[in-house]
N, CA, C and O atoms as CSV, one atom per row, in Angstrom:
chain,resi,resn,atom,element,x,y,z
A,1,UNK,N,N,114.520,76.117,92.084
A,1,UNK,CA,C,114.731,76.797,93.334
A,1,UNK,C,C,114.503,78.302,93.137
A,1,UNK,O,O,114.925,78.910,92.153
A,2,UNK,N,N,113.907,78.784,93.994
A,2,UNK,CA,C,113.463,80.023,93.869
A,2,UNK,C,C,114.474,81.026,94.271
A,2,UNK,O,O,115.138,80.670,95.244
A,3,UNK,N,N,114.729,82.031,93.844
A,3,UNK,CA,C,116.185,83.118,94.138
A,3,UNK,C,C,115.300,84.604,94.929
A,3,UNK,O,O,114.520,85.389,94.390
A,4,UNK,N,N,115.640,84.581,95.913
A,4,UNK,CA,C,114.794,86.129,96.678
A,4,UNK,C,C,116.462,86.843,96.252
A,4,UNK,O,O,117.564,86.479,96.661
A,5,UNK,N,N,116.089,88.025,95.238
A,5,UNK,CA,C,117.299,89.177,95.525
A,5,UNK,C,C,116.741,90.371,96.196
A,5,UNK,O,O,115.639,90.796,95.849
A,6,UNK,N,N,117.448,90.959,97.161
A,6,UNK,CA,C,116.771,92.028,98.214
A,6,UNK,C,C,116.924,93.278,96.703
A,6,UNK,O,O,117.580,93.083,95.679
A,7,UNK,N,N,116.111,94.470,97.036
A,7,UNK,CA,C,115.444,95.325,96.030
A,7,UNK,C,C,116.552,96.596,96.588
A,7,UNK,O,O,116.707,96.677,97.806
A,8,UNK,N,N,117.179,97.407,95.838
A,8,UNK,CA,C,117.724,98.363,96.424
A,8,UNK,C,C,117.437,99.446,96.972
A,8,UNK,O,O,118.318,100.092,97.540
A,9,UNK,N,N,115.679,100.030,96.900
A,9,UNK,CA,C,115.055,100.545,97.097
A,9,UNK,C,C,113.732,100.759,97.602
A,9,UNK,O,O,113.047,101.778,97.687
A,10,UNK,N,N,113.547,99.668,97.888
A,10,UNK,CA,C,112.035,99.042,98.826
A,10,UNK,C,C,112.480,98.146,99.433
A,10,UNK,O,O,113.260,97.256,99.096
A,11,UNK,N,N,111.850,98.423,100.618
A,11,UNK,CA,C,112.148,97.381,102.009
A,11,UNK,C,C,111.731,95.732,101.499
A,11,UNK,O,O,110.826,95.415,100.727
A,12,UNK,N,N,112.698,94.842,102.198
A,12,UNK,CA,C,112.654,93.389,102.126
A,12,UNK,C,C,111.244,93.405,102.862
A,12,UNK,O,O,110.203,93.226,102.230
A,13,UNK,N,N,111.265,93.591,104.000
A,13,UNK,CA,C,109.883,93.106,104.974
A,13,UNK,C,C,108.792,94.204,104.756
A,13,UNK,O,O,108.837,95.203,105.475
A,14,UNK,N,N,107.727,94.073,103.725
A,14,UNK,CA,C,106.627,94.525,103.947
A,14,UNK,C,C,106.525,95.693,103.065
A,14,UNK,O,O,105.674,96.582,103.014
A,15,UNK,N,N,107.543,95.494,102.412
A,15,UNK,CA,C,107.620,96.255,100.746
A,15,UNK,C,C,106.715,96.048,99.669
A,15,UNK,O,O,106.295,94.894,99.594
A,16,UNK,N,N,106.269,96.909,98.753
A,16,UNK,CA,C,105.197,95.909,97.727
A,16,UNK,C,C,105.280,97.028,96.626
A,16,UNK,O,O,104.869,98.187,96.678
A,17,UNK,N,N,106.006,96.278,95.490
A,17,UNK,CA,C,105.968,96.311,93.819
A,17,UNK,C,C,105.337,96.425,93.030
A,17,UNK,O,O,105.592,95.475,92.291
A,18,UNK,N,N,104.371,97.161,92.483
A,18,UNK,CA,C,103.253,96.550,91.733
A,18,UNK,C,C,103.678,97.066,90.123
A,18,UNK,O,O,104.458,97.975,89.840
A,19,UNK,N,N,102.740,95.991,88.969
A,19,UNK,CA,C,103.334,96.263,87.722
A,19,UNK,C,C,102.048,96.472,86.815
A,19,UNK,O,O,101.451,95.451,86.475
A,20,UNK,N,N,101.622,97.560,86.442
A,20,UNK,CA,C,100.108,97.556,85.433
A,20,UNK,C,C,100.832,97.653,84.156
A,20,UNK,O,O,102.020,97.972,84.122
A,21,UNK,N,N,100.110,97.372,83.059
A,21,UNK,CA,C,100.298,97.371,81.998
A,21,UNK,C,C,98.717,97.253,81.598
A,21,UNK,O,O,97.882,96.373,81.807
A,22,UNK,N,N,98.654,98.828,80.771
A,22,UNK,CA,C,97.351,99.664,80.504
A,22,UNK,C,C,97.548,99.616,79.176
A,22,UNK,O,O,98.590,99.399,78.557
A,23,UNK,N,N,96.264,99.878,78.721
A,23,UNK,CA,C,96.154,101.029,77.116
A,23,UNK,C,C,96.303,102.295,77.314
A,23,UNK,O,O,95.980,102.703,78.430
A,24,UNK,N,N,96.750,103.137,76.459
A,24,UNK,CA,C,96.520,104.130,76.499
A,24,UNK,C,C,95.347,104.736,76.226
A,24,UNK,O,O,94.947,104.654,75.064
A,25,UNK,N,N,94.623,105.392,77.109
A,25,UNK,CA,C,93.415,106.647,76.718
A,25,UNK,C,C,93.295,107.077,75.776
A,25,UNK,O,O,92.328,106.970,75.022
A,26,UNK,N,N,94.863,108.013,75.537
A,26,UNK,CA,C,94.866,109.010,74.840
A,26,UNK,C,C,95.682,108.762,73.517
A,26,UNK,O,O,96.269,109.580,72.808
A,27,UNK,N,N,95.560,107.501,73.400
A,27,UNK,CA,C,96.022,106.549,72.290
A,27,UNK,C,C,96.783,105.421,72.284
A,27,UNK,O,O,97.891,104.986,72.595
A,28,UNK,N,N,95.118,104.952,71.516
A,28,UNK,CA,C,95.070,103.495,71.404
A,28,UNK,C,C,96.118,102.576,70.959
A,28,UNK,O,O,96.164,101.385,71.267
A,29,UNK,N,N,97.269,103.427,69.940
A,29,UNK,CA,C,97.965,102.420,69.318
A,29,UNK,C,C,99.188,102.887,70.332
A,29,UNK,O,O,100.200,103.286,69.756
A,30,UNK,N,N,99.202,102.883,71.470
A,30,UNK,CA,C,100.291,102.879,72.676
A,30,UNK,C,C,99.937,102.113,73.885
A,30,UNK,O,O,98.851,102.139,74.465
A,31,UNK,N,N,101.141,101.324,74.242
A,31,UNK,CA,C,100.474,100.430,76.077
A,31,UNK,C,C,101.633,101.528,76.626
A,31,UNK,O,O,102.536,102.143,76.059
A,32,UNK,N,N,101.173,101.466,77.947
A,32,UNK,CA,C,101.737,102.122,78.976
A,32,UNK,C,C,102.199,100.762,80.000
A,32,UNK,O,O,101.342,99.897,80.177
A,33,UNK,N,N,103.400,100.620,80.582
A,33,UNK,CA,C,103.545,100.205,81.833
A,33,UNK,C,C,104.003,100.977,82.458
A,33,UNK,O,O,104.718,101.904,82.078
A,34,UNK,N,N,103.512,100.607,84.018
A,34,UNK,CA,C,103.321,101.432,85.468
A,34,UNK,C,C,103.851,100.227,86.296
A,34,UNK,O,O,103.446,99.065,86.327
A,35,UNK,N,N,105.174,101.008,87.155
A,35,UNK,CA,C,105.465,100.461,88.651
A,35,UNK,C,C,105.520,101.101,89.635
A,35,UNK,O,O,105.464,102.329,89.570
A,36,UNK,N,N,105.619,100.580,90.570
A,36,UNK,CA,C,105.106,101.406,91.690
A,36,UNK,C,C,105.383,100.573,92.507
A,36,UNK,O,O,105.008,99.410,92.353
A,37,UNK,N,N,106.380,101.109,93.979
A,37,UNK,CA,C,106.565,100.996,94.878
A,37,UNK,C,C,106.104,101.348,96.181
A,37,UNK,O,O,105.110,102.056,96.342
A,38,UNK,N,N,106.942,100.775,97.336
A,38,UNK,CA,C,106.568,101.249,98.486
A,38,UNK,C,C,107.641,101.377,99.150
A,38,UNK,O,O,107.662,100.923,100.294
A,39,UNK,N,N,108.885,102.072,98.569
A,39,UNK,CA,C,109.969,102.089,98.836
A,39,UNK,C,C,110.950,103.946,99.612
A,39,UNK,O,O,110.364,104.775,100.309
A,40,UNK,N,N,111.616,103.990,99.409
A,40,UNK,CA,C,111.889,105.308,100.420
A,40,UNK,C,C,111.973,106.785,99.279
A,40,UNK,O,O,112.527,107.825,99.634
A,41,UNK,N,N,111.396,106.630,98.066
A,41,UNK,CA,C,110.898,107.580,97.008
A,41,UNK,C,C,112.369,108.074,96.634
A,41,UNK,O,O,113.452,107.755,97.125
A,42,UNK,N,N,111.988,109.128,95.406
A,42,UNK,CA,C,113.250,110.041,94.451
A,42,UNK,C,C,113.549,111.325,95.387
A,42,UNK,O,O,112.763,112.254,95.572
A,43,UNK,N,N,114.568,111.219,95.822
A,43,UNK,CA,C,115.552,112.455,96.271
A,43,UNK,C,C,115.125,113.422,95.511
A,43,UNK,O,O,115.303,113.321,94.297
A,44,UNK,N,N,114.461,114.585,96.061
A,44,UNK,CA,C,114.192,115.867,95.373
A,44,UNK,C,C,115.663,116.673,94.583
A,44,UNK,O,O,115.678,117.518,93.688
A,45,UNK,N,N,116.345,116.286,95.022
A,45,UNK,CA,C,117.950,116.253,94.414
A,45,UNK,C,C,118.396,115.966,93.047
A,45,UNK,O,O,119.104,116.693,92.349
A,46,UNK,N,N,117.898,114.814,92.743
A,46,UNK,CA,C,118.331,114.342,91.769
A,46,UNK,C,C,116.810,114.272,90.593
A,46,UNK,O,O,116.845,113.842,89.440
A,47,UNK,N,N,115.779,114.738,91.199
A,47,UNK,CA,C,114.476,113.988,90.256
A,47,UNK,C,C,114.962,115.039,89.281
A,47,UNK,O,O,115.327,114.511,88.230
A,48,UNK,N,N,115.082,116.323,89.289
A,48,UNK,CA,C,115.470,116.783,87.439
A,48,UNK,C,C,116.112,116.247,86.694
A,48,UNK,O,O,115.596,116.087,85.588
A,49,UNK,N,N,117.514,115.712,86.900
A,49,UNK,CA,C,118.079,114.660,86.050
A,49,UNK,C,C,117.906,113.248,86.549
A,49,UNK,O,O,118.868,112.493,86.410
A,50,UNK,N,N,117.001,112.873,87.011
A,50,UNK,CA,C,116.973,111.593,87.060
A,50,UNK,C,C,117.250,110.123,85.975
A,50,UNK,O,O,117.477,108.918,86.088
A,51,UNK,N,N,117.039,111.243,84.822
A,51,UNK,CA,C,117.189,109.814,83.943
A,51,UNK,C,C,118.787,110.333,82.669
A,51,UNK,O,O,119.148,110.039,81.529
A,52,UNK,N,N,119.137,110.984,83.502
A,52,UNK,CA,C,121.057,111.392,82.794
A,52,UNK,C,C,121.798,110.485,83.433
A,52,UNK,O,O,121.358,110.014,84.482
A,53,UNK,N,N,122.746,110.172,83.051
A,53,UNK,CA,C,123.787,109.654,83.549
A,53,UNK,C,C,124.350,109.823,84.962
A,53,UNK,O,O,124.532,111.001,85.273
A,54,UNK,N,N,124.586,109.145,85.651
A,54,UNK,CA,C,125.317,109.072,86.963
A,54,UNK,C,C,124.427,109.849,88.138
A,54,UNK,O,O,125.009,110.361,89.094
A,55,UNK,N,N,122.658,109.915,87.975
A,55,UNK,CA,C,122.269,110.557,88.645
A,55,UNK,C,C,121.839,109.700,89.916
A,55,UNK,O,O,120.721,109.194,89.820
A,56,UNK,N,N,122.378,109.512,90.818
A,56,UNK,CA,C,122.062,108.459,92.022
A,56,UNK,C,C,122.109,109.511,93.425
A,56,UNK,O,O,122.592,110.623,93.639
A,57,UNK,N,N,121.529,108.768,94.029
A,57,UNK,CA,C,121.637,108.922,95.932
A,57,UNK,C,C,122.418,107.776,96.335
A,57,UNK,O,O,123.210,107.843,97.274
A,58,UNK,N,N,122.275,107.000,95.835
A,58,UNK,CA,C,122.863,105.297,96.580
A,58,UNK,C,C,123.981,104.888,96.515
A,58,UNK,O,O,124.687,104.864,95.506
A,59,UNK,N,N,124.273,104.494,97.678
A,59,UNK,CA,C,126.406,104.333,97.983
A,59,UNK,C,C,126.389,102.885,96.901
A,59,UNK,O,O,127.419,102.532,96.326
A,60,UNK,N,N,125.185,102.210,96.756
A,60,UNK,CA,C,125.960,101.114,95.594
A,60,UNK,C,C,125.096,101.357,94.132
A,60,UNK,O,O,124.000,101.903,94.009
A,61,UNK,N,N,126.078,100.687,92.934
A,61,UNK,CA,C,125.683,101.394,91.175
A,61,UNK,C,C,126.226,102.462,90.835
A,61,UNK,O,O,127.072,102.999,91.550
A,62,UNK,N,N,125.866,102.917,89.775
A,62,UNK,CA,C,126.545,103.878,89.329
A,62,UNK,C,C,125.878,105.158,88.670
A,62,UNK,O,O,126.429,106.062,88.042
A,63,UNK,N,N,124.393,104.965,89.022
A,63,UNK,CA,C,123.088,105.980,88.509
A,63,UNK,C,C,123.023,106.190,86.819
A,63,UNK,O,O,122.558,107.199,86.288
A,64,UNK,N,N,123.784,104.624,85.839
A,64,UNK,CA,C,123.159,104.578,85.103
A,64,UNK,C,C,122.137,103.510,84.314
A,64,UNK,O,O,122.093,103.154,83.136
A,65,UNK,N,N,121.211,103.104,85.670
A,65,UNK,CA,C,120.265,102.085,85.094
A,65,UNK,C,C,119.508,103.006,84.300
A,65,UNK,O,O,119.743,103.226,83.112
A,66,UNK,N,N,118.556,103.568,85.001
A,66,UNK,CA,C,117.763,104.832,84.409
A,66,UNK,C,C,118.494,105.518,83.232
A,66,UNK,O,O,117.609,105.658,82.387
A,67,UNK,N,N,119.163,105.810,82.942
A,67,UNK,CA,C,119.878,106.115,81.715
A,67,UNK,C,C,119.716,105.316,80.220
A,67,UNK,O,O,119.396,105.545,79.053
A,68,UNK,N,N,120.183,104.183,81.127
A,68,UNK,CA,C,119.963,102.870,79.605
A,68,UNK,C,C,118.420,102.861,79.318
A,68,UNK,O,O,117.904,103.000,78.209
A,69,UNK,N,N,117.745,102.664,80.570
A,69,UNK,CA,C,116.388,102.194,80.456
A,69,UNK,C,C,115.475,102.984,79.116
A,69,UNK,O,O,114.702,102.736,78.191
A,70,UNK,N,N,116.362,104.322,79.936
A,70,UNK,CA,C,115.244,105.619,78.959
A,70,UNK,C,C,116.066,105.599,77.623
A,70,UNK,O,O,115.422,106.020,76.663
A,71,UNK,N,N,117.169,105.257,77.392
A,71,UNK,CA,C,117.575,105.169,75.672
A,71,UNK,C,C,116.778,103.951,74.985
A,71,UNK,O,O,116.067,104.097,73.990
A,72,UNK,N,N,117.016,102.599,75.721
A,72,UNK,CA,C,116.160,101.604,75.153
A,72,UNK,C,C,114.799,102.321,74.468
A,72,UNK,O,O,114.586,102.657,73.303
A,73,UNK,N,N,113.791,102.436,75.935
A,73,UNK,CA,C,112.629,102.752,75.605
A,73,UNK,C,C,112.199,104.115,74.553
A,73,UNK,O,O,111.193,104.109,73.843
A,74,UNK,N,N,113.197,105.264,74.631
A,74,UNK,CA,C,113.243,106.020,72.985
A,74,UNK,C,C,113.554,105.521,71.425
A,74,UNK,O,O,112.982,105.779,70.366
A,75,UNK,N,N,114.692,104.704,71.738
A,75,UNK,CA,C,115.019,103.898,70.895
A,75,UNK,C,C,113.464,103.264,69.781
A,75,UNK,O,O,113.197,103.487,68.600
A,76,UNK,N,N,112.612,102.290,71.037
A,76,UNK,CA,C,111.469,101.174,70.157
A,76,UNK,C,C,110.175,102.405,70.359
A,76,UNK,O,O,108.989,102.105,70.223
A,77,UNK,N,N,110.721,104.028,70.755
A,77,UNK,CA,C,109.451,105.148,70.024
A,77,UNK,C,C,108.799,105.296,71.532
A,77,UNK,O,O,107.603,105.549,71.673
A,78,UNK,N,N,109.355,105.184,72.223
A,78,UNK,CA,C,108.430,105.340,73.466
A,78,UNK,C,C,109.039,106.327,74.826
A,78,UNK,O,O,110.239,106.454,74.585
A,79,UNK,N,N,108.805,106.857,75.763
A,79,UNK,CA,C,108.850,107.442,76.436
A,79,UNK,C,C,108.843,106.978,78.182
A,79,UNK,O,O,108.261,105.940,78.497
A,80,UNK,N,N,109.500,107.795,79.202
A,80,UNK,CA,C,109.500,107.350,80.059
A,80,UNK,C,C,109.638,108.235,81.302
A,80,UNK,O,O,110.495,109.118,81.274
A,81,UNK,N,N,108.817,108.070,82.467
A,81,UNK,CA,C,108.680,109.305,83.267
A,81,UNK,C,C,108.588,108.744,84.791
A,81,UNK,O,O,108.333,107.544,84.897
A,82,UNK,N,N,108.757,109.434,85.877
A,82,UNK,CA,C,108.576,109.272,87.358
A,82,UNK,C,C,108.185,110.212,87.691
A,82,UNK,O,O,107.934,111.147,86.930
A,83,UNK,N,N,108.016,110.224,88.994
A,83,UNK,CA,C,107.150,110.938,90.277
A,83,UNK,C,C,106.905,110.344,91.462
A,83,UNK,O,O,106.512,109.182,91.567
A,84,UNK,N,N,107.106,111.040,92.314
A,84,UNK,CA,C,106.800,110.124,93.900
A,84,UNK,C,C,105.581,109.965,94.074
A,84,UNK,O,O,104.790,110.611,93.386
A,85,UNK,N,N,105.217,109.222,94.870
A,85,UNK,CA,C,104.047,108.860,95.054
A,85,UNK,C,C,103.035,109.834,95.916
A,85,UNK,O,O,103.461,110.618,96.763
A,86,UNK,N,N,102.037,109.727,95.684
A,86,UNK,CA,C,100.977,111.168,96.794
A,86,UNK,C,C,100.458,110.934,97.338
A,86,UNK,O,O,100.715,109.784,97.694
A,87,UNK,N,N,99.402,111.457,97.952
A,87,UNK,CA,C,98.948,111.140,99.123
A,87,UNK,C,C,99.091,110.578,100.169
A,87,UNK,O,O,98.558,109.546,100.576
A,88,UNK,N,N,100.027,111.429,100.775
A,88,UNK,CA,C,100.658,110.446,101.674
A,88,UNK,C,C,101.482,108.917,101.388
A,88,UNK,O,O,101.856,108.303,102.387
A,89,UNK,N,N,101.699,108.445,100.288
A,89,UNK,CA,C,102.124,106.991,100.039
A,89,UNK,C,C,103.637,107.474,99.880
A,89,UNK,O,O,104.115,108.390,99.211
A,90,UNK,N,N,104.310,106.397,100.858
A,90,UNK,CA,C,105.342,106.081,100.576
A,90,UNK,C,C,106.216,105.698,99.119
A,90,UNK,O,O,105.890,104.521,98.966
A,91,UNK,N,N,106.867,105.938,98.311
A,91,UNK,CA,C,107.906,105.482,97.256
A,91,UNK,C,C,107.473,106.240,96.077
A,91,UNK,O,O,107.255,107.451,96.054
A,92,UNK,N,N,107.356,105.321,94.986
A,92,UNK,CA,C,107.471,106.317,93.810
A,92,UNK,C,C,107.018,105.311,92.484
A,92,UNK,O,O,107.251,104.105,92.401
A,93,UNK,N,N,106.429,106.014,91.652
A,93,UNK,CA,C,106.145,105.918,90.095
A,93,UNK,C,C,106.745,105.956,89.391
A,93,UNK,O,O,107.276,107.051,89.204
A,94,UNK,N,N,107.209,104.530,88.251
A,94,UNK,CA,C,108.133,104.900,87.295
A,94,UNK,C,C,107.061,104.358,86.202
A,94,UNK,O,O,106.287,103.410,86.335
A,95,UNK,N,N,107.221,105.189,85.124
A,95,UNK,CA,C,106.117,104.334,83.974
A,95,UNK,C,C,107.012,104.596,82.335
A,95,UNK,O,O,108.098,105.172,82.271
A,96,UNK,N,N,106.482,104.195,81.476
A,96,UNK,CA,C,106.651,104.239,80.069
A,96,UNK,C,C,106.156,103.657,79.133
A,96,UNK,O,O,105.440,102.656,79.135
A,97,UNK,N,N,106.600,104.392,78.135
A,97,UNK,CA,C,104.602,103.754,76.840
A,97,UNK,C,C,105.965,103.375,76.050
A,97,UNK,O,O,107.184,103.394,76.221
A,98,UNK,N,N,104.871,102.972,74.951
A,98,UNK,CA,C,105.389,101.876,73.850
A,98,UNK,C,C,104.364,101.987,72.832
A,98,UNK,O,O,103.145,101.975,73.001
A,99,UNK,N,N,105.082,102.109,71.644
A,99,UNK,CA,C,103.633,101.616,70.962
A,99,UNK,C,C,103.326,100.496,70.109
A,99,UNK,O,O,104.317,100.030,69.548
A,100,UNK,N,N,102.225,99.933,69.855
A,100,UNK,CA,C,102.217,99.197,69.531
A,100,UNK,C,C,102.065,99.030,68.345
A,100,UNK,O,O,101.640,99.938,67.630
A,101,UNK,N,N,102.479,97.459,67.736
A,101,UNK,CA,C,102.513,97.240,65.903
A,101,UNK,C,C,102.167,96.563,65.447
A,101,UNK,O,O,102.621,95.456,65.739
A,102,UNK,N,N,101.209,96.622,64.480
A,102,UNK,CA,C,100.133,95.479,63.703
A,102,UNK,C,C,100.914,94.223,63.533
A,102,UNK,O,O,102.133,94.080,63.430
A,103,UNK,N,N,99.993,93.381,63.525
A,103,UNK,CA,C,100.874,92.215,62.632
A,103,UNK,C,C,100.599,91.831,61.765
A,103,UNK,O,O,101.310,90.996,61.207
């Protein structure tokens, strides 16, 4: 059975998620993933600390997903960044590299 959970930040009706997972350009032994919404974007408020502790707009959580996310992803050597979206597009860019390891 399939589970729909509504998104806390992009609309249920006519919202859209997308997930790339690139090489890096500017080096090869790194992947990048990219998401991207169509959701109501980062509060100019909070985007300097966006990824500290308790940095939220939203009456529900506690503004530290982004927190963990970005220790994980330093943790396995990698990095992690946002930005709203341009040109006119609704929501926002969250991405982060990784690199990768022989086997």
């Amino acid at each position: 059975m399939d589970t729909v959970r509504p998104l806390k930040f992009t609309p249920d009706e006519g919202g859209i998620i997308s997930v790339i997972l690139e090489e890096n350009k500017n080096n090869p032994k790194e992947i990048i993933v990219k998401i991207k919404d169509t959701g109501i974007g980062i509060d100019s408020e909070i985007m300097s600390r966006l990824f500290t502790k308790f940095a939220t707009k939203s009456e529900k959580g506690t503004g530290l997903g982004l927190y963990i996310s970005k220790n994980i992803v330093e943790a396995h050597g990698g990095r992690i960044w946002a930005e709203n979206n341009t040109d006119g597009e609704q929501g926002a860019k969250f991405a982060f590299s990784l690199p990768l390891s022989e086997l």
